[in-house]
ZAKE-704871 format. One record per residue (C-alpha): x negated, y negated, z. Coordinates in pm, whole numbers, padded with zeros to 5 digits, always signed. Example, Ala and Ser with C-alpha at 12.3 -4.5 7.8 and 13.67 -1.06 7.14 Angstrom:
-01230+00450+00780-01367+00106+00714
//
This chain:
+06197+04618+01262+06043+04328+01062+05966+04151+01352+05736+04468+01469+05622+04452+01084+05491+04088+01091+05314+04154+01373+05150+04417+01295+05042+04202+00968+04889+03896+01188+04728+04187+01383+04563+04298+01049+04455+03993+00900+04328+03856+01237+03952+04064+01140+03995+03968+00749+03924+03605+00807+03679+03642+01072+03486+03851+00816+03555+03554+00582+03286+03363+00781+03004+03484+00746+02649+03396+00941+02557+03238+00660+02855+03007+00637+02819+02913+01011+02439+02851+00945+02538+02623+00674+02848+02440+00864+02559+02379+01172+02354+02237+00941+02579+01989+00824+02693+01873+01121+02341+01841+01240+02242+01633+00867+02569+01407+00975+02422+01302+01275+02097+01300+01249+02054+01231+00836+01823+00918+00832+01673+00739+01118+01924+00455+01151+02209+00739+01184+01930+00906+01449+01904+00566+01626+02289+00520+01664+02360+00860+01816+02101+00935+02052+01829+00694+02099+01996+00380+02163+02253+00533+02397+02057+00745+02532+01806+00457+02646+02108+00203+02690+02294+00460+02932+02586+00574+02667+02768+00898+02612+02626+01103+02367+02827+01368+02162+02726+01712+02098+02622+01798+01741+02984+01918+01696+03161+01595+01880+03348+01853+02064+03179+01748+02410+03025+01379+02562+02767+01349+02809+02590+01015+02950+02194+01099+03013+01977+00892+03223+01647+00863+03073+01534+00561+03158+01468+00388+03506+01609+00086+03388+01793-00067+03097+01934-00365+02927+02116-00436+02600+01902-00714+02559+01569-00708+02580+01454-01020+02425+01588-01241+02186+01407-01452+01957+01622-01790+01845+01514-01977+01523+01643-02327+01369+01460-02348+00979+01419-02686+00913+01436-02978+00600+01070-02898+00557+01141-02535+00507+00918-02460+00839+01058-02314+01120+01159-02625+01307+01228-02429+01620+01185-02107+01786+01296-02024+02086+01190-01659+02293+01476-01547+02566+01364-01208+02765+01529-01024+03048+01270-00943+03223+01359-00770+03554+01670-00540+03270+01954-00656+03467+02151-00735+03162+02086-01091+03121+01811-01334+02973+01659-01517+03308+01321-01664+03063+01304-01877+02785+01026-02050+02616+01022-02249+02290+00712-02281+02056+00571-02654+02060+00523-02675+01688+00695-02548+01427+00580-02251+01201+00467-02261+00840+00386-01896+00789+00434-01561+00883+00209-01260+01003+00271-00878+01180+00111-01028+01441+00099-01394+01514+00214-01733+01290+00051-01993+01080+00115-02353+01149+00055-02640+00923+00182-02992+00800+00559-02995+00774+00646-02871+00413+00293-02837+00320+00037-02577+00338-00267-02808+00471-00405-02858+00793-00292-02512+00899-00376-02352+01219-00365-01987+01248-00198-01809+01587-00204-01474+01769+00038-01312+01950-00045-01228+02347+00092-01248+02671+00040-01400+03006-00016-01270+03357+00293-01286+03408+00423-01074+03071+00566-01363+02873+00504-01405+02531+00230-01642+02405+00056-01783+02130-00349-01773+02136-00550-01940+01857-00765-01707+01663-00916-01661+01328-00734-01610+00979-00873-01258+00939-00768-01132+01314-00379-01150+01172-00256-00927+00915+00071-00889+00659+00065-01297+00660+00367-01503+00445+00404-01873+00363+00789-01965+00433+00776-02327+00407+00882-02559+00092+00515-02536-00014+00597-02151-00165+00942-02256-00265+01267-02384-00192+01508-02271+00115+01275-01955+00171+01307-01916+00528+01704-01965+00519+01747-01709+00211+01513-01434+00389+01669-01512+00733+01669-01129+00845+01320-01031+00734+01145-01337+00852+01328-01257+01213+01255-00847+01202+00833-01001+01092+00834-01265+01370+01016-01055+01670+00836-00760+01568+00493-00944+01649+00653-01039+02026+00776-00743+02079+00405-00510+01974+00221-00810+02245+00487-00744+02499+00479-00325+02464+00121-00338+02438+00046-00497+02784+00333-00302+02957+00372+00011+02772+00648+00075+03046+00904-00037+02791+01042+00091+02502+01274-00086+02230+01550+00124+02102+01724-00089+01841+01671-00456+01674+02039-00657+01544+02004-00947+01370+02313-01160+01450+02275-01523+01218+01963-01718+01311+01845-01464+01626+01719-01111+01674+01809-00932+01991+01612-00589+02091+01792-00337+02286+01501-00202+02517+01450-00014+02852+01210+00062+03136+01169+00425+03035+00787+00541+03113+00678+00627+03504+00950+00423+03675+00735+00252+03839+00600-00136+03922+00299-00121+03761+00244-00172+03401-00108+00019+03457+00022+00363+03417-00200+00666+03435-00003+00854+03156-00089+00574+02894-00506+00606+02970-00517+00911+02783-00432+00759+02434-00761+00549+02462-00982+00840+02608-00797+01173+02527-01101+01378+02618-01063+01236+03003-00709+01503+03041-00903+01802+03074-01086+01663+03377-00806+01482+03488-00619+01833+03485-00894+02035+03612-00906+01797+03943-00549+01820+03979-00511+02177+03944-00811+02256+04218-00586+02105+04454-00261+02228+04392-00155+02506+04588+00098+02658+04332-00180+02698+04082-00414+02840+04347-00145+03102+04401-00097+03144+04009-00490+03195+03934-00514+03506+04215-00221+03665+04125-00275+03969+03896-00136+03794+03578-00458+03543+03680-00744+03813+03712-00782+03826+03310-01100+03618+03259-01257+03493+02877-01524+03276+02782-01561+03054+02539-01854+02816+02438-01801+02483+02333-01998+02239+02185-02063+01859+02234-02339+01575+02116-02496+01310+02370-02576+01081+02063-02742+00716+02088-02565+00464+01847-02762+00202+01728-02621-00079+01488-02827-00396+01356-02709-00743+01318-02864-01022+01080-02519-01283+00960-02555-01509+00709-02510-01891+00803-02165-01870+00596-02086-01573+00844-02138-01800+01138-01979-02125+01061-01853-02227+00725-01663-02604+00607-01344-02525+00525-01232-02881+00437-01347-03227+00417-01669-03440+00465-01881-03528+00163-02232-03299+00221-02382-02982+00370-02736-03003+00425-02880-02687+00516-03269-02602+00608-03315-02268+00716-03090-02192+01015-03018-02600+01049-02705-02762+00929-02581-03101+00898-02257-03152+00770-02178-03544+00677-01879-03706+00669-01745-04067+00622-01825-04327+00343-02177-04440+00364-02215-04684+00086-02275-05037+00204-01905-05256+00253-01745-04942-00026-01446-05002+00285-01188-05270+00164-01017-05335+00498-00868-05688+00449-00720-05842+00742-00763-05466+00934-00714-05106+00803-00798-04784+00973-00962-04522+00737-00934-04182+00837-01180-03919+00771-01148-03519+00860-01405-03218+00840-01260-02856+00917-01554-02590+01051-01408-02235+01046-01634-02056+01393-01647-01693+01288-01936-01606+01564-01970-01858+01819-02202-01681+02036-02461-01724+01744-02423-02081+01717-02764-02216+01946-02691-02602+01910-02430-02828+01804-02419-03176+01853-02299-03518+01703-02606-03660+01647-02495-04016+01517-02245-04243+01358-02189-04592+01290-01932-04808+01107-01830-05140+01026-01639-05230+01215-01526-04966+01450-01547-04619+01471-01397-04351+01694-01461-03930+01694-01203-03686+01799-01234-03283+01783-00948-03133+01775-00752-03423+01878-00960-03482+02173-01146-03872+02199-01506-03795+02263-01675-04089+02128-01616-04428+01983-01849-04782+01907-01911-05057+01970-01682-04991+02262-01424-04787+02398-01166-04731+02157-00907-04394+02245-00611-04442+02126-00439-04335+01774-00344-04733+01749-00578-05049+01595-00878-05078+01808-00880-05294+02164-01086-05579+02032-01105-05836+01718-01157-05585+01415-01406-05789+01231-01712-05747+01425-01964-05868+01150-02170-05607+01144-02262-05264+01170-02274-05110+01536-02413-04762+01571-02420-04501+01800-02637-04171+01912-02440-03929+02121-02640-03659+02081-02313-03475+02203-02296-03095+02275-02013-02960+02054-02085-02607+02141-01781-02611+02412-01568-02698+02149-01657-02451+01867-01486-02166+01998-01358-01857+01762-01136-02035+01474-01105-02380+01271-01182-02713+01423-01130-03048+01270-01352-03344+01329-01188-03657+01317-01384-04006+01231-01135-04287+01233-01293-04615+01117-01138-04954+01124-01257-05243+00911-01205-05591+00891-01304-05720+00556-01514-05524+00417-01758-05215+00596-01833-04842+00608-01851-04537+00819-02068-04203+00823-02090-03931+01145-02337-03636+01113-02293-03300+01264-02605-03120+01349-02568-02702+01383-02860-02498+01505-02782-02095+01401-02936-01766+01532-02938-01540+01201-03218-01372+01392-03202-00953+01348-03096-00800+01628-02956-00454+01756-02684-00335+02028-02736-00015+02122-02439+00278+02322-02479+00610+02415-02194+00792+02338-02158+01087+02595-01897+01325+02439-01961+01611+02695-01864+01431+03033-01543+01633+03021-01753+01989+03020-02004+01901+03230-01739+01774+03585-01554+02112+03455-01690+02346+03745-01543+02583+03495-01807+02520+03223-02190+02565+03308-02450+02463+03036-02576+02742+02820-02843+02560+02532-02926+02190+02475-03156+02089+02163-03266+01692+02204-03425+01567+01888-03488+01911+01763-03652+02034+02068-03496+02367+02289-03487+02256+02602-03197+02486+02737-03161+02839+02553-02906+03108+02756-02853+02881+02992-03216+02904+03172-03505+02586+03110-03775+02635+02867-04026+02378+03013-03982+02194+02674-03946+01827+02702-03961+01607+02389-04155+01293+02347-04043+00953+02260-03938+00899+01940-03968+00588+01699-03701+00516+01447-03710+00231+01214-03320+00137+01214-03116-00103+01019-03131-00224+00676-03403-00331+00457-03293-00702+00469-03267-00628+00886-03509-00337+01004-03594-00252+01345-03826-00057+01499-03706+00168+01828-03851+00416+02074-03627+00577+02303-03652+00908+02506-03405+01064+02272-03154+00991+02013-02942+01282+02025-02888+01562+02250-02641+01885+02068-02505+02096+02414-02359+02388+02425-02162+02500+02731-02046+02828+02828-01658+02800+02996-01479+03050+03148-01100+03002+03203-00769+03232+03244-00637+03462+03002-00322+03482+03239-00145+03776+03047-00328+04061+02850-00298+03985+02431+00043+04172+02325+00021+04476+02076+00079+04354+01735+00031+04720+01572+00387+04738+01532+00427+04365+01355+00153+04474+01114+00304+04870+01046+00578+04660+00938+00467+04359+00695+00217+04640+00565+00499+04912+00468+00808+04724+00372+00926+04581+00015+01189+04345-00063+01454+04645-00045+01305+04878+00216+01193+04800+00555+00968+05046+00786+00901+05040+01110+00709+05281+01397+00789+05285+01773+00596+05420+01992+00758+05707+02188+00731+05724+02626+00436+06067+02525+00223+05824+02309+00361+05940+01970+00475+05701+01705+00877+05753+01490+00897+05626+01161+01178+05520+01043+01293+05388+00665+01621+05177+00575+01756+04964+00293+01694+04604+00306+01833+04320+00095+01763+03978+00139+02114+03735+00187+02158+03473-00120+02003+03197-00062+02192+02981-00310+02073+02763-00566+01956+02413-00515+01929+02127-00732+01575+02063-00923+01544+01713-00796+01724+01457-00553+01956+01229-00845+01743+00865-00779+01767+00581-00975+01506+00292-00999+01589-00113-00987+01397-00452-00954+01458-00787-00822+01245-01112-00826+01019-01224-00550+00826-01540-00463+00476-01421-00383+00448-01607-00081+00146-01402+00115-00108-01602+00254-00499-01527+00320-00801-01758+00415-00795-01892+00048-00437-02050+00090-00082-01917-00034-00160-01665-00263+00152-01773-00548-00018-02092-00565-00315-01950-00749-00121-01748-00975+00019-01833-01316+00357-01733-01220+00433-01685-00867+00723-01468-00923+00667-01102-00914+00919-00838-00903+01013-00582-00599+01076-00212-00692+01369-00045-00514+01487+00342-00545+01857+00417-00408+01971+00770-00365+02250+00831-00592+02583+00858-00451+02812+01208-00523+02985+01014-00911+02595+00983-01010+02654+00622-00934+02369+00426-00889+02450+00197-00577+02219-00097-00662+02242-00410-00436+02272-00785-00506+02042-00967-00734+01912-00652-00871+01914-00504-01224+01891-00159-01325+01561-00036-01532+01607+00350-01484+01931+00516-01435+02024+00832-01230+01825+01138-01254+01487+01290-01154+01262+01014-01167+00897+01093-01175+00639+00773-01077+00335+00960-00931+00147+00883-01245+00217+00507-01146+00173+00502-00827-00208+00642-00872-00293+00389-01114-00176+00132-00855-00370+00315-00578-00699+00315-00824-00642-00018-00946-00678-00149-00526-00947+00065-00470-01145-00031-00772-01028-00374-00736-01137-00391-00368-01515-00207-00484-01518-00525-00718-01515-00755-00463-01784-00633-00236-02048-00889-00187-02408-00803-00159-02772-00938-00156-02911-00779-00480-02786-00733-00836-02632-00421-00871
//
């Protein structure tokens, strides 16, 4: 008998506790499985996207099943793997690039950098004089035919984000920012690499000691060639809807799906779309052109002519004694080659000897041939001065970027030196001109026929018929009032209209009954009308009450700190601490606080605001308006304003 009773207990409270859960409760126990896996993004990378592009189980929201997907084609848990060795200097002394390039699971490339690196940038490196931040020589990030990493020389402002690291910005910077200055420096590989073969994706970066390794994989068209169709739509997204059209005309499943009956429902729509005719002016100042960055002793300009000089000119100012070599260097920063007409050495002399290098290369040298870096061939006291007219073409050598021109001058007893640098500019106005055809797309759509066109104000297409109209050429003066130009074209801009039909597929669903419904119920009744199989409508009328939605805190608990940091970014000016009263600024850092109201702040940094509900808009605007005003400030222009 109490055997039979117990049972018949367990029988009875089996339906009391599953009406304990409630929908609500199973909502909320989802959710926070889903927030445990998925809660920030390194969590997000962990679960899914590194195994899922490395070829690992995944677990189900609920861990109570594994599966192993296979989304890419191929994949490797190392990608790349850049090395680095900092050195005394506080440069990078050595940096070595390993890649696995056919994602077999093992690095089969390696390349090392041939000089070590001074700075830091999103996207390429800075390299000067060990320890120092002169001579410097900015870098790009690119790759080669074959899709290994390279460095390409290129101007200070084509690199962004740029940091010194070296012992010029302080001491042991590179060592004591290890991780960041790897994450910065692989980062800039790996965007040149994914760029040219967008083919790959990398799923995860670990820093292990002096290296970075990406996790990556071949998961984008399977296929041999980096040139992928899918990735030509992201630089012309208005080329799909052709693309699409084409492919659909030839498919027979769609052919099928546009005569069915669910394909008979036809709309139009009219679009519209500008043929316009952009016109920009150019007129750059000299300083725009070319500009001396560093060293000689006078710029003489007249007009659009430069000379830069360089040397010591002053009659025996050179104390050589027995023989001394006196080295003299003039940086030119190229920021538009193509508008340099002429450049040439015209002419230098010295006493005793002289040589000229550009960019390390010997072009030039008197009274003879002297090409090495050592004391010249001959007897250094020559007696006298020799000279020398070249009249060499430079242009070859003034590509995009800085260039140093080196006079080297040995002297005997006593002597001097001088080289000249003649620079003929085009600061001429001039205009390039596009025409920027937004309505390709409609007009190949055999769907789309063209229903009005206005071209500089004139109807020339109204309802889709002619209207004999044509509009004469029209002038346009163009440009600015320091650089105006006068243009006549046959038009400037052309506004079209087109007229495109295109499938409906299924007729629009009845929303009468949606709208009976928001327009009749409250918060405690709800109404609703169906339609009966005669046409007539039921009403019907029922209680309603929303479930409790809980209460939720007013704010996430946050709680501010700061540490101290070495401004150590870099622009075309130099190292931007250097110019500062105190280079030491201080970083801002909000942690969530954990479940005590603990505020889980990390080493070297101090607390200024404890936990709670921390409001800093009001700060963060006047930092916004102070850059924006500060950058208006800065603006340079022709006339006072």
């Amino acid at each position: 008998m109490n055997r039979m009773r117990i049972a018949f207990l367990l029988v009875l409270a089996l339906p009391v506790q599953a009406m304990a859960q409630t929908a609500e409760d199973r909502a909320r126990a989802a959710a926070a499985a889903s927030r445990a896996k998925t809660s920030d993004s390194d969590t997000l990378l962990n679960n899914y996207v590194t195994p899922g592009l490395s070829g690992q189980p995944i677990a189900t929201v609920d861990s109570s099943k594994q599966f192993t997907p296979n989304l890419a084609c191929q994949k490797t848990a190392a990608l790349l793997q850049v090395l680095v060795q900092p050195g005394p200097s506080g440069d990078l002394a050595m940096v070595r690039i390993s890649r696995d390039t056919d994602l077999n699971g093992s690095f089969d490339a390696s390349a090392t950098l041939p000089f070590p690196i001074s700075g830091i940038c999103a996207n390429g490196v800075i390299a000067c004089d060990a320890g120092s931040w002169n001579n410097c020589h900015s870098y790009r990030w690119a790759v080669d035919p074959n899709q290994a990493p390279r460095l390409e020389s290129a101007g200070m402002t084509d690199l962004a984000g740029c940091y010194c690291i070296n012992n010029s910005c302080g001491g042991n910077l590179a060592f004591s920012n290890l991780p960041t200055v790897l994450k910065d420096l692989g980062g800039g590989v790996v965007a040149a690499l994914t760029t040219a073969d967008p083919r790959y994706g990398v799923a995860q970066a670990q820093v292990d000691g002096p290296s970075i390794t990406y996790v990556g994989a071949q998961s984008t068209a399977c296929t041999s060639n980096p040139t992928i169709g899918q990735t030509a739509y992201r630089a012309n997204p208005t080329a799909m809807a052709g693309d699409a059209t084409a492919a659909a005309s030839s498919n027979p499943v769609f052919q099928m799906l546009q005569g069915s009956p669910a394909g008979t429902s036809k709309s139009q729509v009219v679009q519209n779309c500008t043929v316009t005719r952009q016109i920009s002016t150019d007129s750059p100042t000299s300083e725009q052109i070319i500009s001396r960055n560093s060293g000689g002793y006078s710029t003489v300009q007249n007009g659009s002519s430069i000379d830069y000089l360089m040397g010591s000119p002053g009659h025996n100012n050179l104390s050589g004694g027995s023989c001394s070599v006196f080295d003299y260097r003039l940086v030119l920063h190229v920021e538009r080659p193509e508008r340099i007409a002429n450049a040439r050495l015209v002419t230098f002399y010295a006493d005793d000897w002289a040589q000229v290098r550009i960019d390390g290369t010997w072009v030039g040298s008197t009274p003879t041939t002297w090409n090495t870096t050592g004391l010249p061939p001959g007897r250094c006291e020559q007696s006298k001065t020799t000279y020398a007219y070249p009249n060499l073409d430079l242009k070859p050598f003034l590509t995009k970027g800085d260039h140093e021109i080196w006079l080297r001058v040995a002297v005997g007893d006593h002597g001097e030196a001088f080289a000249q640098v003649h620079v003929d500019l085009d600061t001429s106005c001039s205009a390039s001109e596009q025409v920027v055809d937004r309505c390709t797309t409609l007009a190949a759509n055999p769907q789309c026929q063209l229903d009005g066109e206005v071209v500089d104000g004139v109807q020339t297409v109204l309802n889709g018929i002619r209207t004999g109209l044509t509009p004469v050429q029209q002038t346009r003066v163009v440009g600015t009032a320091s650089c105006p130009l006068t243009l006549t074209r046959d038009f400037f801009e052309k506004q079209r209209a087109y007229r495109c039909t295109f499938d409906n597929g299924t007729p629009e669903p009845d929303l009468s009954r949606a709208a009976y419904i928001i327009d009749h119920s409250t918060e405690t009744l709800l109404s609703d009308r169906v339609q009966n199989r005669d046409g007539s409508y039921s009403t019907t009328t029922r209680n309603f009450n929303l479930p409790d939605r809980g209460s939720v805190n007013a704010c996430e608990s946050v709680c501010k700190t700061r540490r101290p940091q070495v401004n150590s970014a870099a622009a075309l000016s130099g190292v931007v601490g250097a110019q500062q009263n105190n280079p030491i600024g201080w970083d801002y850092i909000y942690h969530a606080c954990q479940d005590n109201n603990v505020c889980p702040a990390g080493d070297g940094e101090e607390l200024v605001e404890g936990c709670g509900c921390i409001d800093d808009f009001p700060e963060a605007v006047v930092m916004m308006q102070t850059v924006r005003l500060g950058g208006t400030d800065l603006v340079c222009t022709g006339t006072t304003r």
